[in-house]
C-alpha positions in Angstrom: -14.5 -23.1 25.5 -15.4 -26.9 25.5 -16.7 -27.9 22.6 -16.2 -24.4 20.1 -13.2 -25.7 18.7 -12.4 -29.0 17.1 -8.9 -28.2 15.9 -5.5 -25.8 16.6 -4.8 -23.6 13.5 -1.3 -24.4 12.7 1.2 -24.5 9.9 -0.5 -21.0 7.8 2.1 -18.5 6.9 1.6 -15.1 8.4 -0.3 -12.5 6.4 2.1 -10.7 3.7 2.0 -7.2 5.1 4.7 -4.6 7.2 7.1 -5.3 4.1 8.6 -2.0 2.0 8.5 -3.2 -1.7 11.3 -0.8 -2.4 14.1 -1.8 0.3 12.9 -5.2 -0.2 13.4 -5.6 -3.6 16.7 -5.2 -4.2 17.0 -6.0 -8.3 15.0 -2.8 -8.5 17.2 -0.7 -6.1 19.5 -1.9 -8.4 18.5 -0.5 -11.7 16.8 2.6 -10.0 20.7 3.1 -9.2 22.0 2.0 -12.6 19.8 3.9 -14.7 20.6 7.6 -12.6 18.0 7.7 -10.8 19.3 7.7 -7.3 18.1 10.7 -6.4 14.2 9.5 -6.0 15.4 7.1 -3.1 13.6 8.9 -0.4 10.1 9.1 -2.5 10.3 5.5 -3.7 11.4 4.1 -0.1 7.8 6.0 1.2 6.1 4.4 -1.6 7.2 1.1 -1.1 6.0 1.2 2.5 3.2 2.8 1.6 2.6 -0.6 -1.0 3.3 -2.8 2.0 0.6 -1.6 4.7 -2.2 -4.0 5.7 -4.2 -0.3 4.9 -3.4 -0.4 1.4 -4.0 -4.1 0.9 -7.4 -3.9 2.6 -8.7 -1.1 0.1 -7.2 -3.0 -2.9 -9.2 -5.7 -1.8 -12.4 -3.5 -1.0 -12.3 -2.1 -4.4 -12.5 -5.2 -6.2 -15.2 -6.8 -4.5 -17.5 -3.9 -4.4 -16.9 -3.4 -7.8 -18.3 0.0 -10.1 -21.8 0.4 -10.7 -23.5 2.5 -13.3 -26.5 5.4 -12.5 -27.8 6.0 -15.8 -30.5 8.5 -14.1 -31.1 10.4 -11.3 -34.0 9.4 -8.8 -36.2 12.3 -11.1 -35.3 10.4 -14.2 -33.0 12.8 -15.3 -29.7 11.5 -17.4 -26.2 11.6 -15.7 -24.1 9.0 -16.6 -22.6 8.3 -13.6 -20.1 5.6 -12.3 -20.7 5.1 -8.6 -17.0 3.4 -7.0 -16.1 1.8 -3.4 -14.9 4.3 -1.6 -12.0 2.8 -1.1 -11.2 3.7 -4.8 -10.9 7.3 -4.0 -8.8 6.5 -1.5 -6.3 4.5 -3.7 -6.7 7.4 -6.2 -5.8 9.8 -3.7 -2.7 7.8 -3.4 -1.3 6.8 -6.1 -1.6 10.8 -7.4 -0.3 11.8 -4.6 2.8 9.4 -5.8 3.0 11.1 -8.6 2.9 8.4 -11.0 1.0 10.1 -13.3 3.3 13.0 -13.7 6.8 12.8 -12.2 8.5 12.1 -15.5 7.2 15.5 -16.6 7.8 17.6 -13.5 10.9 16.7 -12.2 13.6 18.4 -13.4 16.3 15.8 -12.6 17.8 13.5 -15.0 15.7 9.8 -15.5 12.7 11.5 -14.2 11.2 8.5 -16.4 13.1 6.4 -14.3 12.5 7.3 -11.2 8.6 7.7 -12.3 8.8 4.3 -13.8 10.0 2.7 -10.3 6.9 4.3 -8.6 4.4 2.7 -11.2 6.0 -0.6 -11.0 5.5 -0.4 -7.0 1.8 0.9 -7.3 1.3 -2.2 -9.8 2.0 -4.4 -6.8 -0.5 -2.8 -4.4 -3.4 -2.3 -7.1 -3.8 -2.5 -10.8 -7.1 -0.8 -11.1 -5.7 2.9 -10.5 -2.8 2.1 -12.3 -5.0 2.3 -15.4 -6.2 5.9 -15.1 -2.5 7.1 -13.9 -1.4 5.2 -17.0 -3.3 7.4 -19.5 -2.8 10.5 -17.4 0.9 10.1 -18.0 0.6 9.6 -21.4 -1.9 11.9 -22.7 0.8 14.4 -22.7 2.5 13.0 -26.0 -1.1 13.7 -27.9 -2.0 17.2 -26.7 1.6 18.4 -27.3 0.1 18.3 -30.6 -2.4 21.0 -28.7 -0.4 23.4 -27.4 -2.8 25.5 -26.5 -5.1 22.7 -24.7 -1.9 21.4 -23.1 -1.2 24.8 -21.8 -4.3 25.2 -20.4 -4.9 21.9 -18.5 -1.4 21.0 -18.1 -1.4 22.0 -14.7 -4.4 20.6 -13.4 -3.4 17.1 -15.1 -0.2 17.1 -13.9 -1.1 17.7 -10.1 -0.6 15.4 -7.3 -4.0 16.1 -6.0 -7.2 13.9 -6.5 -10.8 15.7 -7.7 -13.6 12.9 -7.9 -16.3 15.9 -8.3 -18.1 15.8 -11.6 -18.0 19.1 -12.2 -16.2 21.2 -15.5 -12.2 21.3 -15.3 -12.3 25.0 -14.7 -14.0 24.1 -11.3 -11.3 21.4 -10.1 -8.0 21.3 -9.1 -6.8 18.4 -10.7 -7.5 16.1 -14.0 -7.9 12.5 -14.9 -7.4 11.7 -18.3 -8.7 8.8 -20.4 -8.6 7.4 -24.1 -11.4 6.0 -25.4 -10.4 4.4 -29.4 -12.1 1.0 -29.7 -14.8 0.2 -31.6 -17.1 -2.6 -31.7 -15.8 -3.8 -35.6 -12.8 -2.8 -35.3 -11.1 -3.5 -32.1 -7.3 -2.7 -32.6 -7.8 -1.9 -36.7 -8.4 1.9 -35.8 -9.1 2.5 -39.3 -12.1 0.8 -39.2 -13.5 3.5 -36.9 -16.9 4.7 -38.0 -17.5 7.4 -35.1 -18.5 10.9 -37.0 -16.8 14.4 -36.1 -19.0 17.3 -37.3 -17.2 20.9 -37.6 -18.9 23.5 -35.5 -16.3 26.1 -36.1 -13.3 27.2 -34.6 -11.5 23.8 -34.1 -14.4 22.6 -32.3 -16.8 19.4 -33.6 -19.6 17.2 -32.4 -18.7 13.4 -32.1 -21.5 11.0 -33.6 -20.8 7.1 -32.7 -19.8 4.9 -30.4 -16.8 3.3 -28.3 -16.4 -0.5 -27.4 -14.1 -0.1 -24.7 -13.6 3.1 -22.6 -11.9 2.9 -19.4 -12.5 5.2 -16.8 -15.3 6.9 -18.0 -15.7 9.5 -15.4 -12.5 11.1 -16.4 -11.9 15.0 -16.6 -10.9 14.7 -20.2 -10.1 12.4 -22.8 -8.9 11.4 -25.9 -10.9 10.1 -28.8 -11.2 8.9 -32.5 -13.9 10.2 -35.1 -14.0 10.9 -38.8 -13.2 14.1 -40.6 -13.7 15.0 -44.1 -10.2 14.5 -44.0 -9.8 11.1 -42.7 -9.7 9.8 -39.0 -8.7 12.5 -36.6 -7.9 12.7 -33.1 -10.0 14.9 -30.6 -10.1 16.0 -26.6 -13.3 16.2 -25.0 -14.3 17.2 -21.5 -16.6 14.4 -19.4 -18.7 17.9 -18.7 -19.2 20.9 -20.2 -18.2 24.6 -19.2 -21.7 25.3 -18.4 -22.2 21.9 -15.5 -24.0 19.8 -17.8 -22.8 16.2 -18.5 -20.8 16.1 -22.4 -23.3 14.4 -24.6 -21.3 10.8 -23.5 -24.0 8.3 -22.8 -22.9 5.1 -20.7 -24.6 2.1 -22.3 -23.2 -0.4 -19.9 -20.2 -1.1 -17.4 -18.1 -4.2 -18.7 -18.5 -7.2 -16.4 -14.5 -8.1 -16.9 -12.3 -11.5 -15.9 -10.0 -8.9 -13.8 -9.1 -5.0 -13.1 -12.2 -5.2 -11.5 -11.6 -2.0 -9.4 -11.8 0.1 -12.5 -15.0 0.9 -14.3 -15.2 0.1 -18.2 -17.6 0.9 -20.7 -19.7 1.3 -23.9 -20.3 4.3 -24.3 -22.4 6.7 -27.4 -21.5 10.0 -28.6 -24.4 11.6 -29.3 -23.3 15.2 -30.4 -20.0 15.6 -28.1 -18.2 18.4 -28.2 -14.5 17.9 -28.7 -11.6 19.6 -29.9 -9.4 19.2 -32.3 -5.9 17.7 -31.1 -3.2 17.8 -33.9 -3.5 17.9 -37.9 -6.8 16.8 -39.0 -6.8 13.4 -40.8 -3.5 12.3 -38.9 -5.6 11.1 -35.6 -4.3 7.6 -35.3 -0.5 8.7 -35.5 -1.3 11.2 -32.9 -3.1 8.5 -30.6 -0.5 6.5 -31.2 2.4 8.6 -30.1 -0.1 8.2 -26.5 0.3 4.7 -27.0 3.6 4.0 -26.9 3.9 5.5 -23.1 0.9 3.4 -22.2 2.7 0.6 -23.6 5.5 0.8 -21.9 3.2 1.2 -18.7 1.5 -2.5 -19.6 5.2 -3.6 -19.4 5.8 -2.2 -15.9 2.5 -3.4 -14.4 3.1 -6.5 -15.5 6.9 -7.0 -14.6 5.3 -5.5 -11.1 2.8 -7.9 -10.8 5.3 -11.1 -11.6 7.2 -9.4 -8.7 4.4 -9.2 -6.1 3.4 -12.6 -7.3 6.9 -14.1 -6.5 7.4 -12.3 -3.0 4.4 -14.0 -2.1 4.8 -17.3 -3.0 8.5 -16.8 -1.4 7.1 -15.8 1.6 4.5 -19.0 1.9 7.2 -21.2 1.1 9.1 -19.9 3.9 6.8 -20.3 6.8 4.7 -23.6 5.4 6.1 -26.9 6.0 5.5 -30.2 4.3 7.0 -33.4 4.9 8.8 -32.3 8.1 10.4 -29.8 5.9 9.8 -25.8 5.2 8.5 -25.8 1.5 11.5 -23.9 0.6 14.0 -25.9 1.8 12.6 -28.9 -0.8 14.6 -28.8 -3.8 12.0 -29.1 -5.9 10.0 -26.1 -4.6 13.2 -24.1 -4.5 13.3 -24.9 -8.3 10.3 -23.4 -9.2 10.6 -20.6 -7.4 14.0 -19.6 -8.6 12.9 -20.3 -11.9 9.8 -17.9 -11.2 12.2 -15.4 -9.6 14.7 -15.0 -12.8 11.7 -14.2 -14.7 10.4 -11.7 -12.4 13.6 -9.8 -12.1 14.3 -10.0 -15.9 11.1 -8.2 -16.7 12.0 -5.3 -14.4 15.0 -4.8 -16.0 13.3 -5.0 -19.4 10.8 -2.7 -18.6 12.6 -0.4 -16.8 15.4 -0.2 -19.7 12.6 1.0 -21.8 12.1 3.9 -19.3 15.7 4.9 -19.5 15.8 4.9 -23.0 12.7 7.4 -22.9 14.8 9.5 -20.6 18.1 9.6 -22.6 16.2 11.0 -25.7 17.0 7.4 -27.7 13.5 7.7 -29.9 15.0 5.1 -31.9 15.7 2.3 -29.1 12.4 3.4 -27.5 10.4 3.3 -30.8 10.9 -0.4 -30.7 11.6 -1.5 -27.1 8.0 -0.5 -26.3 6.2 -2.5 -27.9 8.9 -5.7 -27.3 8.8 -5.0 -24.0 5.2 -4.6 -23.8 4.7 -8.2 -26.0 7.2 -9.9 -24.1 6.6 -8.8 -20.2 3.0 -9.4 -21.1 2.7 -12.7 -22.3 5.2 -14.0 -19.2 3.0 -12.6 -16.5 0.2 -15.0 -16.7 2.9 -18.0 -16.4 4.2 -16.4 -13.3 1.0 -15.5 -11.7 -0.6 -19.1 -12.2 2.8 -21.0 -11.2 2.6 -18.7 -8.2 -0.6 -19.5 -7.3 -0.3 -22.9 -7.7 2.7 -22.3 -4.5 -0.1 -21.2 -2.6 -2.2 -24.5 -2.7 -6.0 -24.3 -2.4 -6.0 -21.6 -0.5 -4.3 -19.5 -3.3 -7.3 -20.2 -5.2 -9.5 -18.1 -3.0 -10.9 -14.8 -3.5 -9.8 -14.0 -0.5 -6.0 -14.5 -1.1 -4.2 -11.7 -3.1 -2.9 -14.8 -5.1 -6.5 -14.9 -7.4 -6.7 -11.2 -8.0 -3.3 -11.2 -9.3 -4.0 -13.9 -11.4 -7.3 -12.3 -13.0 -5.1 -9.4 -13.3 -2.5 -11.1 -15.0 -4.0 -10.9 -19.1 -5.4 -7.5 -19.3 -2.1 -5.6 -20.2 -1.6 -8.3 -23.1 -5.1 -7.2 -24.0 -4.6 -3.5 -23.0 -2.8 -1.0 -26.0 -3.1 -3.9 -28.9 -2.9 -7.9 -28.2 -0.2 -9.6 -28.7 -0.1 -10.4 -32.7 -1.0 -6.1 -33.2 2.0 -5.4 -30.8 4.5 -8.1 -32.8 3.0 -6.8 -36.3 4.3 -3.3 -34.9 7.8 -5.2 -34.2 8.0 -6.3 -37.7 7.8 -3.2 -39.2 10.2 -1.4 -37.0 12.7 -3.9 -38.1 12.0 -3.8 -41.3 10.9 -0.5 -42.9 12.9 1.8 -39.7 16.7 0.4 -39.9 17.5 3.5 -37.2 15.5 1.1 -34.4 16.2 -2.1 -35.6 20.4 -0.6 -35.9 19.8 0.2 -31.6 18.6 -2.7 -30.7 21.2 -4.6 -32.1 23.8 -1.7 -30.3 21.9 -2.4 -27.3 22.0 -6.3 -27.4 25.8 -6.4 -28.7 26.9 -4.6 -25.4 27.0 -7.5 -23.9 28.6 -9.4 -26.2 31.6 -11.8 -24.5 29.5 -12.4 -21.7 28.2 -15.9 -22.3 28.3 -18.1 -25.2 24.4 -17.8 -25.6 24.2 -15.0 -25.9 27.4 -14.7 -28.5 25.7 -17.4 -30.5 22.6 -15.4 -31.1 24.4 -11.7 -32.2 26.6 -14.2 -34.6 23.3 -15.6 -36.0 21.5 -13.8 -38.4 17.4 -13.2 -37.3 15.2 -15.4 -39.0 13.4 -13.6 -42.7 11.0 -11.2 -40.8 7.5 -12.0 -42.0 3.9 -12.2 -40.5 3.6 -15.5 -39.7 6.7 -15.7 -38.0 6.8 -12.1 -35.8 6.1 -13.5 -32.5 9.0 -15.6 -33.0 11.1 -12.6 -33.7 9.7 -10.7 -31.4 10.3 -13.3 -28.6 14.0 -14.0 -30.0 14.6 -10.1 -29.4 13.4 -9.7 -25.9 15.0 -13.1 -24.8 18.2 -11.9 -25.8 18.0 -8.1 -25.0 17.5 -9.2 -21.3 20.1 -11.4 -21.3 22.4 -9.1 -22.3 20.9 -7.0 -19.5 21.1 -9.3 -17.2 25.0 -9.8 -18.1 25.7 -6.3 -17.9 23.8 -5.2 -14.2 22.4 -8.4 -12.3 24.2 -10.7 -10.0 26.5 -13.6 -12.1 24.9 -16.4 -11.5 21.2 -14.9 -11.9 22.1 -13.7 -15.7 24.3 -17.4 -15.8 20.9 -19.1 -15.2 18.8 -17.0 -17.5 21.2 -17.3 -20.4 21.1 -20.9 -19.9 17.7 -21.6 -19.7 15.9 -18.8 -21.8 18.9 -18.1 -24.3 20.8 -21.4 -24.3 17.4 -23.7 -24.6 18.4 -25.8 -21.2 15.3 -25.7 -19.3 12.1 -26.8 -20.0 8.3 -26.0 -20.7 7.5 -25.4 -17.1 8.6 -23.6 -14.3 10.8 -25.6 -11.8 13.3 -27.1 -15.0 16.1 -25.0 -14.3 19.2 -27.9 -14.8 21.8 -28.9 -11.7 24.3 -26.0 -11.2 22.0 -23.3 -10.6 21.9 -21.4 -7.2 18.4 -21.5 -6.4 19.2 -20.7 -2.7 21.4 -17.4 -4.2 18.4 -16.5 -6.2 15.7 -16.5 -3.7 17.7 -14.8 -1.1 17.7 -12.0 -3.7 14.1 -12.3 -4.6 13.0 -13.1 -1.3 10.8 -9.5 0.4 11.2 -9.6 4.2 8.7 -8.5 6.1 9.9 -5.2 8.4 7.1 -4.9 11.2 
């Protein structure tokens, strides 16, 4: 039409979608393989093209801009403490149970059921973060109320079921369970002994909950588990979001946080103003308890973030490969290929991290997993910010949009750091595995030393003793230990001149601060034809 338009849109990439992040990526077909759990290829190949639909991108995208909003009151001004979410939250719920990420470690009876169940979460971190958040805690929750047995008997079933019930109605009225945690307090934050929430016996293992939580994520849950004081010290306690008679638990929402990312996924301050709650393990032992929950949801901040460096990567790749600059594809520049090899290493050496953790949960090695979880957790953590901002910046401009999947992943990026104890908490946790457990600290070196006569890097570190483990000095430690764990991984399962590159530049000191240094020698092209996620339809 003469005059409409003043220019021809050329030179954009096409939209990221038709892709299966399963067959694409094939560093996690890889370990899925390695790790035994071959077996879960059909589910995780109808996952991954699931992840990849313009369908599930659009309601990622819906539920973050029309983000959660509190009812406090009915329109007759009676209480109900409600969370109202974008529909298209239900429907990524809907999904993601019906993945089974919450449960499949637990209910399938096939050898690295973590594994496999692992590989689904890191796949559902790369279509939405929000949902992964109340899977998460869904999962773990059943290391606390094994402490139950009776309460895990009676709601296993329901919180283990690939269904999805939004209704806010008691659990003996639905047909499947959400479960939360809700632990922080305003003065304490991740010093759990500072909690000051009340627990008032009524009788028969039952109290009422006096007090208030700083953070509590997914408030409408089914369940969930909490922190209050006993006569006998800090205990840990299950309550239901409503009673067995309809009513609302006495949980009062104060406010919905207004948060940098996870955006989709409603967080509050909450009061306990009398709620009812039972009793979950030996009274006076509630933060071991909790904590036992906390290692699982650990090692999920390690696979959401190792997921999200991925999804990052793939689409940054993909720009690369259809924008051109300088009468060259951006990919094709050496210096562009840099970087995004460089990014790419990184990416695939946090899946292998995290998903080593997994096995190690399967294989019944509580020592190794006593301490891999939290370095994983540290380590994986604290790189995906890097990754996500270094991707962005691929992107140009237009990565800086809300529009672009680019800036949610980058606002997504810090929350697991944040998420199950920051990062000086989670190295503090480090330094006293090493040095008050020798069982965890004697795996991990078993674990790293398998390896060993791979590459001169990583011989130089196992024949140099650690540095004097102290406070000031555990993030070093802890970074020293993850470094060199994934090399030795990467030595051991990932293509020559991937782990050759890493051991280098991470181990070896050869690169520099920023992504993009990786020295002459390298096989950038070999690397991003690896990392590279094509696009099937």
């Amino acid at each position: 039409m003469p005059g409409y338009a003043t220019h021809e849109v050329l030179n954009q990439p096409p939209e990221f979608t038709g892709f299966n992040a399963y067959l694409g990526d094939a560093a996690l077909r890889d370990a899925v393989t390695a790790f035994g759990a071959g077996w879960a290829e059909d589910r995780l190949v109808a996952c991954g093209a699931r992840i990849g639909t313009a369908q599930l991108q659009t309601l990622a995208y819906d539920a973050n801009r029309q983000v959660p909003a509190l009812r406090t009151h009915d329109r007759f001004g009676h209480r109900i403490d409600m969370v109202e979410f974008c529909p298209a939250w239900h429907g990524l719920m809907t999904g993601i149970r019906a993945d089974e990420v919450h449960a499949l470690g637990w209910t399938a009876a096939r050898p690295a059921a973590h594994v496999a169940r692992a590989a689904l979460s890191y796949l559902w971190s790369q279509g939405e973060a929000g949902v992964g958040c109340p899977a998460a805690m869904t999962f773990a929750s059943m290391a606390a109320l094994r402490h139950a047995p009776g309460l895990l008997e009676k709601f296993r079933g329901k919180i283990l079921s690939a269904g999805y019930d939004p209704s806010p109605v008691p659990p003996a009225q639905k047909s499947a369970l959400t479960v939360a945690m809700a632990m922080t307090e305003k003065q304490g934050g991740s010093d759990l002994r500072q909690t000051q929430t009340e627990a008032t016996p009524t009788g028969g293992g039952r109290f009422q909950l006096t007090g208030h939580k700083w953070f509590f994520s997914v408030p409408t849950s089914d369940l969930f588990l909490t922190l209050a004081r006993t006569d006998a010290g800090i205990s840990c306690f299950l309550a239901q979001g409503w009673r067995d008679d309809g009513s609302r638990n006495l949980l009062l929402l104060q406010r919905l946080k207004d948060k940098c990312g996870n955006r989709s996924n409603a967080s509050a301050e909450v009061e306990f103003r009398g709620l009812e709650a039972e009793l979950v393990g030996v009274e006076g032992r509630g933060i071991a308890t909790i904590l036992e929950m906390a290692q699982l949801t650990r090692l999920e901040c390690a696979l959401g973030s190792a997921g999200l460096m991925r999804q990052a990567v793939a689409r940054a790749i993909h720009h690369a490969g259809h924008r051109t600059a300088f009468q060259r594809r951006l990919i094709d520049q050496p210096l562009m290929a840099n970087v995004l090899a460089d990014m790419a290493i990184e990416a695939e050496a946090a899946m292998w991290l995290a998903m080593r953790t997994a096995e190690a949960l399967d294989a019944g090695e509580a020592a190794l997993f006593r301490i891999l979880a939290p370095i994983a957790k540290y380590w994986i953590c604290k790189r995906a910010p890097a990754v996500a901002a270094e991707a962005m910046e691929c992107h140009g401009g237009n990565g800086f949009i809300e529009e672009h999947v680019a800036a949610r992943l980058y606002r997504d990026a810090p929350v697991n750091g944040l998420w199950e104890g920051s990062g000086n908490v989670i190295c503090l946790d480090v330094l006293r595995a090493m040095t008050r457990e020798p069982e965890a600290a004697a795996a991990l070196r078993a674990e790293t030393a398998l390896a060993a006569g791979g590459h001169s890097a990583l011989d130089g570190f196992l024949a140099t003793p650690l540095p004097q483990p102290t406070e000031a000095n555990a993030r070093y430690l802890t970074q020293q230990l993850a470094v060199a764990l994934t090399a030795s991984l990467l030595l051991r399962f990932a293509p020559p001149p991937l782990a050759e590159a890493f051991c280098v530049t991470r181990l070896g000191g050869g690169n520099g601060f920023a992504f993009g240094s990786l020295p002459e020698g390298v096989r950038a092209d070999t690397i991003l034809q690896r990392a590279a996620m094509p696009v099937l339809t």
